[in-house]
C-alpha positions in Angstrom: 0.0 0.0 0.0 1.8 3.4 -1.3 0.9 6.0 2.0 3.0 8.3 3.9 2.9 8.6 7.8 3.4 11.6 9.5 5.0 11.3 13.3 6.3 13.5 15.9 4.1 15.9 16.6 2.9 17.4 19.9 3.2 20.4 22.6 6.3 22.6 23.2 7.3 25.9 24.7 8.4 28.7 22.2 12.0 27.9 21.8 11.7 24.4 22.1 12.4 21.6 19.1 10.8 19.2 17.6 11.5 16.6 14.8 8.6 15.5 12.4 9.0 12.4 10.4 7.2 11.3 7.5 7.6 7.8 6.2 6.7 6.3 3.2 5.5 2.9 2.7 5.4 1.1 -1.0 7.5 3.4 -2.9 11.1 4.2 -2.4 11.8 8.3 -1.7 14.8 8.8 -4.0 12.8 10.0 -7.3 10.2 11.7 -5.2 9.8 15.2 -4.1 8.7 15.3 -0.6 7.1 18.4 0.7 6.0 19.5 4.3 3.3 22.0 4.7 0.9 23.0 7.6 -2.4 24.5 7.9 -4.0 26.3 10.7 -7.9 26.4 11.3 -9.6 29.1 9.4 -6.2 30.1 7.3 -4.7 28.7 4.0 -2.0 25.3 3.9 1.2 26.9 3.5 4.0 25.4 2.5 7.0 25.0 4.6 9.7 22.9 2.9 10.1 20.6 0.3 13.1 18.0 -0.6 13.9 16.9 -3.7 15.1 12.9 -3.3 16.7 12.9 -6.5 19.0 16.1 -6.8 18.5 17.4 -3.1 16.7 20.0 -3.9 15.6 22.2 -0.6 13.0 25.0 -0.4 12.3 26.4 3.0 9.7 28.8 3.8 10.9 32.3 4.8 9.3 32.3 8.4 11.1 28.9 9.0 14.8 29.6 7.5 17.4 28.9 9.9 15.0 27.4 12.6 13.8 23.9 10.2 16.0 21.6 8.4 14.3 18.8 6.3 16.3 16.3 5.4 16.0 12.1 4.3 17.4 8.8 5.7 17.4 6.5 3.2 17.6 3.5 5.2 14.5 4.5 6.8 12.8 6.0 3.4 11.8 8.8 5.7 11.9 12.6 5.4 12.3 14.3 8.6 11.9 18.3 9.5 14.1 18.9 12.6 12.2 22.1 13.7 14.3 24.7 16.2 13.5 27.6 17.6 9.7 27.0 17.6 7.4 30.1 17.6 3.8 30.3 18.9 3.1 31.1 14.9 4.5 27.8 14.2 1.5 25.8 15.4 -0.3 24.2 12.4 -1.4 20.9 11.8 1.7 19.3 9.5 1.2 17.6 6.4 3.9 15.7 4.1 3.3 15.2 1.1 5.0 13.7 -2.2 4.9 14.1 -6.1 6.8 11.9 -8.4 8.1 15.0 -10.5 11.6 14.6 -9.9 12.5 17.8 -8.7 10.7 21.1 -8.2 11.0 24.9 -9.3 8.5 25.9 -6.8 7.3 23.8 -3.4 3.8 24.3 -4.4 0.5 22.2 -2.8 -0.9 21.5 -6.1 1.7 19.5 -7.8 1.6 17.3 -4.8 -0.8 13.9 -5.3 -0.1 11.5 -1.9 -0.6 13.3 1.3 -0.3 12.0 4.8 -3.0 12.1 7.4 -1.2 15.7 9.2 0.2 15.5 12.9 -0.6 18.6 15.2 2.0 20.6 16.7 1.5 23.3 19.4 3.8 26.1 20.2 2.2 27.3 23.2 3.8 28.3 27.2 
């Protein structure tokens, strides 16, 4: 069964870290673009990085430059976003995504066809 699993989600202070993983299951990462992207209630998805598996690729968000790193262990076929210097702002439910175009120009919802089921992550003190 080709699906992607989001994990790591969950409550920290502003400042705090937290590492997302997103693991795919019946299809290999390496000619995949994975992207993350996060939505808040009432407010747009947004993208907040995306990974290319077969160049390495990277696209982060301005807001999260410097703070996230998204990055992939291929033993694992997982993508993970180590997230630093959380912000209050930063809560959003998390969402990875992938597309089989091989790399990207822009880190774009639309172009992405397999999504996982989101985990939540709270910023709050």
């Amino acid at each position: 069964q080709v699906q992607l699993v989001e994990s790591g989600g969950g409550l920290v202070q502003p400042g705090g870290s937290l590492r997302l993983s997103c693991a795919a299951s019946g299809f290999t990462l390496d000619n995949y673009v994975i992207g993350w992207f996060r939505q808040d209630p009432g407010k747009e998805r947004e993208e907040v990085s995306c990974f290319s598996g077969y160049d390495g690729t990277t696209y982060y968000t301005d807001s999260v430059k410097g703070r996230f790193t998204i990055s992939r262990d291929t033993d694992k076929n997982t993508v993970t976003l180590q997230m630093d210097s959380l912000k209050p702002e930063d809560t959003a439910l998390y969402y990875c995504a992938a597309t089989q175009f091989k790399t990207f120009v822009l880190c774009r919802d639309a172009d992405f066809d397999l999504w996982g089921q989101g985990t939540q992550v709270i910023v709050a003190s």
